[in-house]
C-alpha positions in Angstrom: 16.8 -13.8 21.4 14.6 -14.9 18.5 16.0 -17.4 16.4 13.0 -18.9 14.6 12.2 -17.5 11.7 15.5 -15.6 10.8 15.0 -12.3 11.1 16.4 -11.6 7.9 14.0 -13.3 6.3 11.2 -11.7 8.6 12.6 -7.9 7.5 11.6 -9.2 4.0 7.6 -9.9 4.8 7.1 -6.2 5.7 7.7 -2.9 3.3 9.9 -1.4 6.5 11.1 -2.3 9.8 8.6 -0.2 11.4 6.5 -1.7 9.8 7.4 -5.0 10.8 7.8 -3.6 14.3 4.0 -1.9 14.7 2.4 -5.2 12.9 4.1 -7.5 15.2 3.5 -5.9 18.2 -0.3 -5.0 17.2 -0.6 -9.4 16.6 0.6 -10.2 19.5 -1.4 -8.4 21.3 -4.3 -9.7 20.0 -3.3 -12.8 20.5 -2.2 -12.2 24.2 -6.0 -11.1 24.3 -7.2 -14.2 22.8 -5.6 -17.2 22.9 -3.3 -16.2 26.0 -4.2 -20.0 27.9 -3.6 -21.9 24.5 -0.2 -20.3 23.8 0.6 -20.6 27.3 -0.1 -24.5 27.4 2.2 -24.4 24.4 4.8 -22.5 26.2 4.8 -20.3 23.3 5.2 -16.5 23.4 2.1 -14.2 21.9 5.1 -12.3 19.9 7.0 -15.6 18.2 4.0 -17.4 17.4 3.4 -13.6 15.6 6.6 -13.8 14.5 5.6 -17.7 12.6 2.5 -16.2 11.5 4.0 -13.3 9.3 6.6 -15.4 8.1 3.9 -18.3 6.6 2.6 -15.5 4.8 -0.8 -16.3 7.4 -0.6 -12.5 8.3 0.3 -9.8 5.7 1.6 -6.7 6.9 0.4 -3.4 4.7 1.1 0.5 5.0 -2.1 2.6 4.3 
């Protein structure tokens, strides 16, 4: 269970939950592809350091 950041919060970052969903997911792959050794040294999940990311406004979630 995700607990950090509040999801309700999170929800707000993106125009829909889809959205939110399909930009997540899309992040942390790239990040699994990526930086999988220094999030794993970290003991941090590819999808909750996503999760950080879009709620620091670092990554913006648009619909074309």
């Amino acid at each position: 269970m995700m607990i950090e950041p509040p999801i309700d919060k999170l929800i707000k970052k993106a125009p829909c939950r889809y959205a939110l969903v399909c930009g997540l997911a899309k992040r942390a792959k790239e990040l699994s592809s990526t930086r999988a050794a220094e999030l794993e040294e970290k003991h941090i999940k590819p999808i909750s350091y996503a999760a950080e990311e879009i709620y620091n406004d670092k990554i913006i979630i648009k619909v074309d």
